[in-house]
MINUKOL-425293 format. One record per residue (C-alpha): residue number from 1; residue in one letter; chain; x, y, z. Coordinates in Angstrom, 3 decimals. Layout:
# residues N
     k   r   c       east      north         up
   NUM   A   A          X          Y          Z
...
# end
This chain:
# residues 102
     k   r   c       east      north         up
     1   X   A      0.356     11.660    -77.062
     2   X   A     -0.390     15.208    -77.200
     3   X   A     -0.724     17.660    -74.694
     4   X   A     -3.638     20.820    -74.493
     5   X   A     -2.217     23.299    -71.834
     6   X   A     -5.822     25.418    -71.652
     7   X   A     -5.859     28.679    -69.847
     8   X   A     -9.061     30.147    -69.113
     9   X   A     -9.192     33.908    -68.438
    10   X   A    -12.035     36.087    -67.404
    11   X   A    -11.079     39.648    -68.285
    12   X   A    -12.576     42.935    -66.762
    13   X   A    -14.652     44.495    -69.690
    14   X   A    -12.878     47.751    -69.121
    15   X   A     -9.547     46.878    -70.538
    16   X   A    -11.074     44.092    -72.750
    17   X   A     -9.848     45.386    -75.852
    18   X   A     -6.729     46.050    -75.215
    19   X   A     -6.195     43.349    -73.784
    20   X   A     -7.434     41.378    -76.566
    21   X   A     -5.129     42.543    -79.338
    22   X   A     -2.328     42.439    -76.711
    23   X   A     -3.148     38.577    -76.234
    24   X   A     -2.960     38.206    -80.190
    25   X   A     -0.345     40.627    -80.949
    26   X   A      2.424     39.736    -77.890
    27   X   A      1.161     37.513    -75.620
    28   X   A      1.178     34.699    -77.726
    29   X   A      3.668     35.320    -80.228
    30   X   A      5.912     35.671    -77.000
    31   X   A      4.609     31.836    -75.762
    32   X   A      4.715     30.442    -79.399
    33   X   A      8.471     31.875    -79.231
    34   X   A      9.412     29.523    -76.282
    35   X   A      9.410     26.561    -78.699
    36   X   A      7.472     24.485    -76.398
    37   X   A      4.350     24.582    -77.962
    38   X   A      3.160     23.895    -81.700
    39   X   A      0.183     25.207    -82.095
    40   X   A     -2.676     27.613    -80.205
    41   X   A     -6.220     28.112    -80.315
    42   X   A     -8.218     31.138    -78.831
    43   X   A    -12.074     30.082    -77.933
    44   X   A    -14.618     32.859    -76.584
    45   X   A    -16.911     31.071    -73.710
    46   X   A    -20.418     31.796    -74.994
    47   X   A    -21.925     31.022    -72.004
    48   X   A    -21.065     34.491    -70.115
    49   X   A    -22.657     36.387    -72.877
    50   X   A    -26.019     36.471    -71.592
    51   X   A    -24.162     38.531    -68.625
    52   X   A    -22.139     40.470    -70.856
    53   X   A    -18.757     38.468    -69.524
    54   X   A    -15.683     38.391    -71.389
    55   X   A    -13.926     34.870    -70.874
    56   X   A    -11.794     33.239    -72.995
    57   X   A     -9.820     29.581    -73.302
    58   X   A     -6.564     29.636    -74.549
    59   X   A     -5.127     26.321    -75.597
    60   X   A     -1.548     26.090    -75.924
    61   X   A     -1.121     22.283    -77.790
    62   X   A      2.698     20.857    -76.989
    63   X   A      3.975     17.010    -77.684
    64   X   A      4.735     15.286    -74.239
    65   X   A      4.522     16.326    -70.342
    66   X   A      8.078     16.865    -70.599
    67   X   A      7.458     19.368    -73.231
    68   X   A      5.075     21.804    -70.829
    69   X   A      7.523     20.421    -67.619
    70   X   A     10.205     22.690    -69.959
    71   X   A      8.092     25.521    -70.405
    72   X   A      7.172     25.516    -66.524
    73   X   A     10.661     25.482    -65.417
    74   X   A     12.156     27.790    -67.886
    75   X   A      9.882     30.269    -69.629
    76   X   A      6.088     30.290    -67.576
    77   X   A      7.643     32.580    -64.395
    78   X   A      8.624     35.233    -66.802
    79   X   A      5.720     35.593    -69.457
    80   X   A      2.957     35.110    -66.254
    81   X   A      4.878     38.259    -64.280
    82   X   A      4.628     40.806    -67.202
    83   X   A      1.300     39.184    -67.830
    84   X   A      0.225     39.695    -63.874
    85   X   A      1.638     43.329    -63.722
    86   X   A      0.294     44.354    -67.085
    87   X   A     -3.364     43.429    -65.809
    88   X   A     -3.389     43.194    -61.972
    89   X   A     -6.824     43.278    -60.484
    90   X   A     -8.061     42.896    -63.919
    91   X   A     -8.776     39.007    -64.674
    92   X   A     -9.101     35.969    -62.991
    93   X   A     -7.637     32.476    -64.849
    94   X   A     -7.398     29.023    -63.913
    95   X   A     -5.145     26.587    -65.845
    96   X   A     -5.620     22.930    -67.020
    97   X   A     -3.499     20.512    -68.422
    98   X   A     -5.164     17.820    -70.619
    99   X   A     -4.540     14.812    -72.853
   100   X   A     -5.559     14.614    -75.876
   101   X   A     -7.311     11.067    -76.040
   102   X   A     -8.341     10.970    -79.985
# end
């Protein structure tokens, strides 16, 4: 069984950029580093770009339940608090864990 933790983030266009590369360039290397997870995926929603949104999917792919229960308990807290103070007031995300079925 595999496991797709997807995060889906709707970033204000004026730090879009930025926060882009920062996404690429620490952000995920720092969630990669946990161990938890062995692979990612970035997908752009094309739906918001008739209204010139910026939201994004990010898909975290880890092995079991017990794998993401891990990250939750000992990594999530810290990465989501530099994340939230880094970009307060700046994006709204939901998150969704799913099974991978086939």
């Amino acid at each position: 069984m595999m496991i797709v933790y997807n995060v889906t983030t709707q970033i204000d266009p004026s730090v879009h950029d930025e926060w882009l590369e920062w996404m690429k360039t620490i952000h995920i290397p720092e969630v990669m580093d946990t161990g938890y997870f062995t692979e990612y995926r970035i997908l752009k929603v094309l739906a918001d770009e008739e209204t010139g949104g910026n939201t994004y999917s990010f898909q975290y792919t880890c092995k079991t339940k017990e794998d993401f229960r891990e990250y939750e308990k000992h990594s999530a807290q810290k990465i989501r608090a530099e994340y939230n103070s880094r970009y307060k007031d700046k994006f709204v995300s939901f998150r969704t864990l799913l099974e991978v079925l086939s």
